[in-house]
C-alpha positions in Angstrom: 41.5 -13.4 47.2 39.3 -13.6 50.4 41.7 -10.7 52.4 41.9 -8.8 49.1 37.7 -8.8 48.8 37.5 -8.4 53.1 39.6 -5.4 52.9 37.6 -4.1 49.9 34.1 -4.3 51.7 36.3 -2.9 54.7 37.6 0.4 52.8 33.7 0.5 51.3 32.3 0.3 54.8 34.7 3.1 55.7 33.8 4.6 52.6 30.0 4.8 53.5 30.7 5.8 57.4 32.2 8.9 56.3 29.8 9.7 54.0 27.0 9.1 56.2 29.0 11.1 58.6 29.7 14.3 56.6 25.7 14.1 55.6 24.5 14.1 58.7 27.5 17.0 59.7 25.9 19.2 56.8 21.8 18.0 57.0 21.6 17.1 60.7 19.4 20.4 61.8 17.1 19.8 58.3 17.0 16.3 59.6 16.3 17.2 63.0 13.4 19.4 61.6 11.7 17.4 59.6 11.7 14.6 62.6 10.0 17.3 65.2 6.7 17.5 62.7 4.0 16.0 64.4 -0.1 15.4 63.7 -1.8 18.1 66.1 -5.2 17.7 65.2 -7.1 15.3 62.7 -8.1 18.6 60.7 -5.0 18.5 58.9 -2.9 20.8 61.2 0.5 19.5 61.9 3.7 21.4 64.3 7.1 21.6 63.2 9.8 22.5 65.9 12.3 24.9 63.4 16.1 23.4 63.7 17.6 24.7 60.9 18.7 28.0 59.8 15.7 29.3 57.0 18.2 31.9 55.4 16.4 35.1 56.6 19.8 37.3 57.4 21.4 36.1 54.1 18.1 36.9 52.2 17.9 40.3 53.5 21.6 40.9 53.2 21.2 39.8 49.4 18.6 42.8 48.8 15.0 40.3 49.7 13.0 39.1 46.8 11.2 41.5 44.6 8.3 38.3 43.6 7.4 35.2 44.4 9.2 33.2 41.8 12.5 35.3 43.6 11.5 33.8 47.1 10.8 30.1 45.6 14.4 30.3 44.3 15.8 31.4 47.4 14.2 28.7 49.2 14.9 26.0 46.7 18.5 26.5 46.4 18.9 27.4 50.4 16.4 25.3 52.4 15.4 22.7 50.1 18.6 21.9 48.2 17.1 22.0 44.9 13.9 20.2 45.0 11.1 22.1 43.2 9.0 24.4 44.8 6.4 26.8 43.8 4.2 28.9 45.9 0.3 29.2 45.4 -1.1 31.5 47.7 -5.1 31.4 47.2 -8.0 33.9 48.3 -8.7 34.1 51.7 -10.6 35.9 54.1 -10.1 36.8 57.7 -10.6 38.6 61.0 -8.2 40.3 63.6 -8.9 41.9 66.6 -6.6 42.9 69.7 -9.2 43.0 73.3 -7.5 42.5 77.0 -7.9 40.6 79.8 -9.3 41.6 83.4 -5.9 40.8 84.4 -4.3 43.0 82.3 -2.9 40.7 79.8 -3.0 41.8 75.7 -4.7 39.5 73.4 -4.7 39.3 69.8 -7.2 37.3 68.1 -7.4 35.5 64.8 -9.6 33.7 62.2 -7.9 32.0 58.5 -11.0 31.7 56.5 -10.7 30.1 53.0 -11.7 26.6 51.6 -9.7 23.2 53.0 -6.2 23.6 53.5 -3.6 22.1 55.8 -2.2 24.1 58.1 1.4 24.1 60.6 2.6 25.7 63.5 5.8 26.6 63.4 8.5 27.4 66.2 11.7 29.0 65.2 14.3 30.6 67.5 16.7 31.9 65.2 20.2 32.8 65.9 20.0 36.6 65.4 16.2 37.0 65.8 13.4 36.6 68.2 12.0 32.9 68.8 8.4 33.0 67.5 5.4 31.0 66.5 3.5 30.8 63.5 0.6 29.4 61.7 1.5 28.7 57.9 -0.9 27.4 55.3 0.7 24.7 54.2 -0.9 24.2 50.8 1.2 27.0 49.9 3.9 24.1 49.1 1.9 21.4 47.4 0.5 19.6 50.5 -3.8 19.2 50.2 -5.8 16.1 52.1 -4.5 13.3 49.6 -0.7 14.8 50.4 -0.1 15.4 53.8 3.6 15.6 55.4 3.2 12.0 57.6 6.3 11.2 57.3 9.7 12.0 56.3 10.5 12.1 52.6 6.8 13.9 52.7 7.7 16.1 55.3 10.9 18.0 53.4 8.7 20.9 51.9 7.7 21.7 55.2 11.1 23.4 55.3 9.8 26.2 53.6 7.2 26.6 56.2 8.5 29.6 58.1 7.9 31.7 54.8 4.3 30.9 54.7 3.1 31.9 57.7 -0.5 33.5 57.4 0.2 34.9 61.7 2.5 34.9 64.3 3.4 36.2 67.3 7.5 36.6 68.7 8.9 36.2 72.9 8.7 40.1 73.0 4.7 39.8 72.8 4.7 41.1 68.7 1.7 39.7 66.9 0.5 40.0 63.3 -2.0 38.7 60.7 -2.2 39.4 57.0 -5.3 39.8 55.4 -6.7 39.7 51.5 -8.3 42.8 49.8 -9.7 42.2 46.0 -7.4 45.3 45.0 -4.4 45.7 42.8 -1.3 44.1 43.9 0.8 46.1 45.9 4.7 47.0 44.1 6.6 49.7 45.8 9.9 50.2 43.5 12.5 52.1 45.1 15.6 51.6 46.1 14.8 49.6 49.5 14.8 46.3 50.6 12.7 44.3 48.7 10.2 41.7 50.6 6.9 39.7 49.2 4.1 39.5 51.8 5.3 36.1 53.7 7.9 37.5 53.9 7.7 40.6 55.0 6.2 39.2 58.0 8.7 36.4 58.7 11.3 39.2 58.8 8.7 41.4 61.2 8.4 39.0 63.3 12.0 37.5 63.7 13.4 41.4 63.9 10.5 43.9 65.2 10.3 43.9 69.6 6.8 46.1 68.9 4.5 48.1 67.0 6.8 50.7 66.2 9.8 48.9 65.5 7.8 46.7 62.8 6.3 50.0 61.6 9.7 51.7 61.0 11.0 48.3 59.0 8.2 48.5 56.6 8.7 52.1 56.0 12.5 51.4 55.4 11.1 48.2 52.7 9.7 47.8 49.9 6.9 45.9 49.4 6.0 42.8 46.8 2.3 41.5 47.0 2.3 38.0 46.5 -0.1 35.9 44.0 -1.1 38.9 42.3 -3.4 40.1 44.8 -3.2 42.8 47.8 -3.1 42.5 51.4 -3.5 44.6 54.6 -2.2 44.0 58.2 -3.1 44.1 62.1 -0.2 44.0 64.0 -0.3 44.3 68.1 2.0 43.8 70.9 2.5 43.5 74.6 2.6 46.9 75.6 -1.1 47.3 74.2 -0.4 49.0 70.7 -2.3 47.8 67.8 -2.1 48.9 63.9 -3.0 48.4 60.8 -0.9 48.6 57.9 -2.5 49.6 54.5 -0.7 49.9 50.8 -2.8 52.7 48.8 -1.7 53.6 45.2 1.4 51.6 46.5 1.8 54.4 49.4 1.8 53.3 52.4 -0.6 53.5 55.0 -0.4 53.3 59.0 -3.8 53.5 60.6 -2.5 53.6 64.6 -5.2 52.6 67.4 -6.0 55.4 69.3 -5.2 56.0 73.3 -7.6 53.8 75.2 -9.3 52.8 71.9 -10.0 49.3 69.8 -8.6 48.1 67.0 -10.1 45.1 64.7 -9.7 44.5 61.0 -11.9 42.4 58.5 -11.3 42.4 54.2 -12.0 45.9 53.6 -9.9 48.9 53.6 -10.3 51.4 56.5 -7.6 54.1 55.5 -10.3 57.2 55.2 -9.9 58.0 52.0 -10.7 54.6 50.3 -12.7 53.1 53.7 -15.3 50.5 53.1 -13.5 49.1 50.1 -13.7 45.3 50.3 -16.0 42.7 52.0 -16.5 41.6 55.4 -18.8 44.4 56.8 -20.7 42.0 58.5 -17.8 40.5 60.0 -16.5 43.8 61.1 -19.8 44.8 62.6 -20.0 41.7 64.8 -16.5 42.6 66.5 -16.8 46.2 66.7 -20.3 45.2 68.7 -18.8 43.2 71.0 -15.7 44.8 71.3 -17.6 48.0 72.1 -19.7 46.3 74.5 -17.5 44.8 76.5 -15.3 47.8 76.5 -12.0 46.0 75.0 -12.3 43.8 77.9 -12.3 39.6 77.4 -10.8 36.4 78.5 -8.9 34.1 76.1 -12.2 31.6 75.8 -14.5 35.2 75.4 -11.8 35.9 72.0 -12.3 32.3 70.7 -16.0 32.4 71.4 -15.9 36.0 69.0 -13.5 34.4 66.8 -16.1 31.6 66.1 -18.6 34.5 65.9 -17.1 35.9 63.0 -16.2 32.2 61.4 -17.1 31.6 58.5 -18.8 28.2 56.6 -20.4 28.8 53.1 -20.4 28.7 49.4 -18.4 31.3 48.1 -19.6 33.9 45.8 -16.6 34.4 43.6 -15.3 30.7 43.3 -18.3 28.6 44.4 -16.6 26.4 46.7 -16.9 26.5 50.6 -15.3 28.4 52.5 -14.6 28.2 55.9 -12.1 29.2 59.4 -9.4 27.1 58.6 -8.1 27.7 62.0 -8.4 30.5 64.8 -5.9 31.3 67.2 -5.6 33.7 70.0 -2.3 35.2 71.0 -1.5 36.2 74.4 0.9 38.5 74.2 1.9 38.8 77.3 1.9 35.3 78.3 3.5 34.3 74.8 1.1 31.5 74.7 -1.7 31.1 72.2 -4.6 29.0 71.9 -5.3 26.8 68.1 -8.8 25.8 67.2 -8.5 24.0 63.7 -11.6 23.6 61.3 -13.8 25.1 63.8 -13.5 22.3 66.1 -14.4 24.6 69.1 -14.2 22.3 71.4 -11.2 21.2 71.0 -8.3 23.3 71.5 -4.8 23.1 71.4 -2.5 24.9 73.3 1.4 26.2 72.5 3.6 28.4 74.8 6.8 29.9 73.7 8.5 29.2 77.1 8.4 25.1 75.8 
């Protein structure tokens, strides 16, 4: 009876290795991810070092997702192996600019402005894509102050990060930023790849080497605005070009920077036509002043000391609640580093290269 229960607890042992075995065979790059996320700063911003494979190829291949609900069940069934998901992208306001440095390096500068959220960078280095990094808002996925991703079982939504990134910028030096305008929601129906705004801009940045090439993917897409609202974009690169992407009457828009000229971008539309459309004059005004001034011309502390310029910290008209930089970055895109201010904690910045 003793040999008979000693080789049952044997065979169960054996059982159990191979099942641990053939879990970690099929969940050891999820696993792997999760375990890189780390606290960054006491604001609530956390990084995540991007193991596993986030699906982009087989979503494009499979036509994109025409909504949100169609991106949440991509990610459900691919990245998060069922667990429940569902994306709540809020209002937000923000500022881009793109300015260069006495050296000659390209900059592209950055303010999330919107009431608390957490926030994440992300590294990936895909497979068949350019390695980037990214700030997401993570409240996107259900995390908020009382829910925080400290530690494993909390840190599995954060899978879904790479699709929430608010900005980025790739190893060829390709940066972008999304920005909110109070307008109609943005649905272009034709026969082209479909993409929602996240992303849209997951897929620019893991496939685009510049400007153009990002401009010719979104011509050859079509685009899904997500939470009901609409969005325009500032993209830049190392070479020195700078757009911004606009979606009018669901047509859309590319206003290029001119030779030798400046580019920034605020929450108001600039397309000719419809320019002025929006809110963030003020904002606008401050980095078109400086900009101006200093003929295009700043260090990497000169862009973070504009960015808290234009940062924001008050009640908000439409909801009432504060709202305020959730974080600024600024891109080198040359360098392919970037420097992270969260919460508008100035003095404290933290520093991420793509080289490491």
């Amino acid at each position: 009876m003793k040999k008979t229960i000693k080789r049952l607890l044997f065979g169960l042992l054996a059982v159990l290795i191979i099942v641990i075995a053939a879990f970690g065979l099929m969940f050891g790059k999820e696993i792997q991810t999760i375990a890189s996320i780390k606290k960054v700063d006491d604001y609530g911003m956390y990084s995540i070092e991007y193991q596993a494979d986030y699906g982009l190829d087989k979503l494009v291949q499979s036509g994109g997702a025409s909504s949100d609900s169609e991106l949440v069940s991509f990610v459900v069934g691919n990245l998060l192996k069922g667990l429940p998901l569902k994306f709540n992208i809020p209002d937000f306001g923000c500022s881009t600019f793109q300015a260069k440095t006495e050296d000659g390096d390209w900059l592209f500068g950055r303010n999330y402005d919107l009431n608390y959220v957490p926030s994440m960078i992300v590294k990936t280095n895909p497979k068949n894509g350019y390695a980037s990094l990214s700030v997401a808002n993570i409240s996107v996925l259900g995390y908020d102050a009382d829910k925080l991703p400290d530690n494993f079982a909390s840190g599995i939504m954060s899978l879904a990060a790479p699709y929430v990134m608010m900005d980025g910028m790739n190893e060829m030096g390709f940066s972008i930023g999304v920005l909110l305008i109070k307008d109609e929601p943005t649905q272009q129906n034709t026969d082209k790849l479909d993409l929602t705004t996240t992303s849209a801009m997951r897929w620019l940045l893991d496939k685009a080497a510049n400007v153009e090439e990002a401009i010719a993917m979104l011509e050859n897409m079509d685009m899904h605005a997500s939470a009901n609202a609409s969005y325009h974009f500032q993209m830049a690169d190392a070479q020195g070009n700078s757009a911004v992407i606009e979606y009018i009457d669901n047509e859309l828009r590319v206003i290029r920077k001119e030779p030798d000229g400046l580019q920034y971008l605020t929450n108001f539309l600039i397309s000719e036509d419809v320019y002025g459309f929006g809110k963030g004059q003020d904002r606008y005004e401050i980095l078109e002043n400086t900009l101006t001034q200093n003929h295009g011309i700043l260090s990497e502390m000169e862009s973070m000391d504009l960015l808290q310029a234009v940062s924001q910290d008050k009640i908000s008209e439409d909801t009432g609640k504060q709202t305020a930089t959730q974080w600024s970055v600024v891109y080198n895109n040359t360098k392919k580093t970037a420097k992270i201010v969260a919460g508008r904690n100035y003095d404290t910045v933290i520093e991420v290269s793509l080289s490491r």
